[in-house]
C-alpha positions, 0 to 999 in steps of 0.5 A: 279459117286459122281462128285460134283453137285449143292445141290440146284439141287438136289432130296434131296435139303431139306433134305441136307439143313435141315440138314447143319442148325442143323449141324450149330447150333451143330458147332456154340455151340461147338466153344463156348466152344474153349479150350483156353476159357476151360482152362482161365476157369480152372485158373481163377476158381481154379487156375490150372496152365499149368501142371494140365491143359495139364493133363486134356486136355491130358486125354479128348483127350485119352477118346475123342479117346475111345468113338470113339470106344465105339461110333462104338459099340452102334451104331451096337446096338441102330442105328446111330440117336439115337447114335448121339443124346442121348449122345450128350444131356448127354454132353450138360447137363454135359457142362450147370452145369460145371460153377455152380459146386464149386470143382475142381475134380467134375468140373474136373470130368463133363469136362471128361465125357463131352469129352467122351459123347460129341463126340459120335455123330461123327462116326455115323453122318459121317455115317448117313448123307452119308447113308440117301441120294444116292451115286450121292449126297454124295459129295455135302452133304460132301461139306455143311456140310464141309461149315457149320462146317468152317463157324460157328466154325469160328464165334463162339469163337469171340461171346463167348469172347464177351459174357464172357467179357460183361455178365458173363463167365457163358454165353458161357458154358449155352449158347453152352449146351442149343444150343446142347440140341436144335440141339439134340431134332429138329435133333431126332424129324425131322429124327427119321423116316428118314432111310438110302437110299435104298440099303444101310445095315447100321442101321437107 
């Protein structure tokens, strides 16, 4: 049965663990960029005002939606891992420039494609992380990573505000893309050769 068991019990311990410290530091970088941060960005850069900027953020939500799919499909293609970490980066690099770039339509423009790459990784890592341990040990892995998501999201918007008001609003856009390039290169690098668990047909 998939009854929730105590993860340090477990026979994948490490791999879950190992696992939920990358998933924080992923969670940690996307809470520094929090939209309400995106958007004061926008206006105090370019002046956006609240029509362009629900525009924006409208049109990131609808390709955030069809990368989904297009997600699905290179995963069937290229596997899983490879599905979470390549895009992924291409998002990171893509969120590290967006503060260096001096016109609206090209800041616009890295911020879409951001949207479309940078959450590539969702379907395939919910796959993966349920495919690489078994079926007795799925629900704890479920439960850390829920854990980690909550913890470091909640934490991250607060140091964000801090960096941007002490430092520079540089800060938190160089800081969250170098963390995901981080995550992106230990995650590829640790389970390249971590293949799903006996039985189960998904693509590593």
């Amino acid at each position: 049965g998939n009854r929730w068991v105590s993860p340090f019990r477990l026979p994948s311990r490490r791999l879950i663990f190992t696992l939920s410290g990358l998933f924080s530091i992923d969670n940690f970088a996307s809470g520094l960029m929090a939209p309400t941060l995106v958007s004061y960005w926008f206006f105090i850069k370019f002046g956006m005002g609240l029509a362009p900027l629900g525009s924006i953020f409208a049109a990131s939500n609808i390709i955030t939606a069809t990368s989904f799919w297009v997600s699905a499909k290179l995963s069937n293609r290229i596997g899983m891992l490879n599905t979470m970490v390549f895009p992924h980066g291409f998002a990171a690099l893509m969120l590290i420039s967006l503060p260096f770039l001096t016109w609206a339509w090209l800041a616009v423009l890295a911020f879409e494609a951001r949207s479309f790459f940078g959450q590539m990784d969702i379907p395939p890592r919910d796959s993966y992380i349920m495919a690489i341990v078994s079926s007795t040990e799925r629900t704890a892995m479920a439960s850390m990573f829920s854990i980690s998501r909550t913890t470091m999201q909640s934490a991250s918007p607060s140091v964000a505000t801090a960096l941007w008001s002490t430092v520079s609003s540089t800060i938190p856009f160089v800081g969250s893309g170098a963390l995901r390039l981080v995550y992106d290169i230990a995650l590829y690098k640790m389970f390249r050769h971590v293949k799903p668990h006996d039985g189960d047909q998904r693509a590593p």
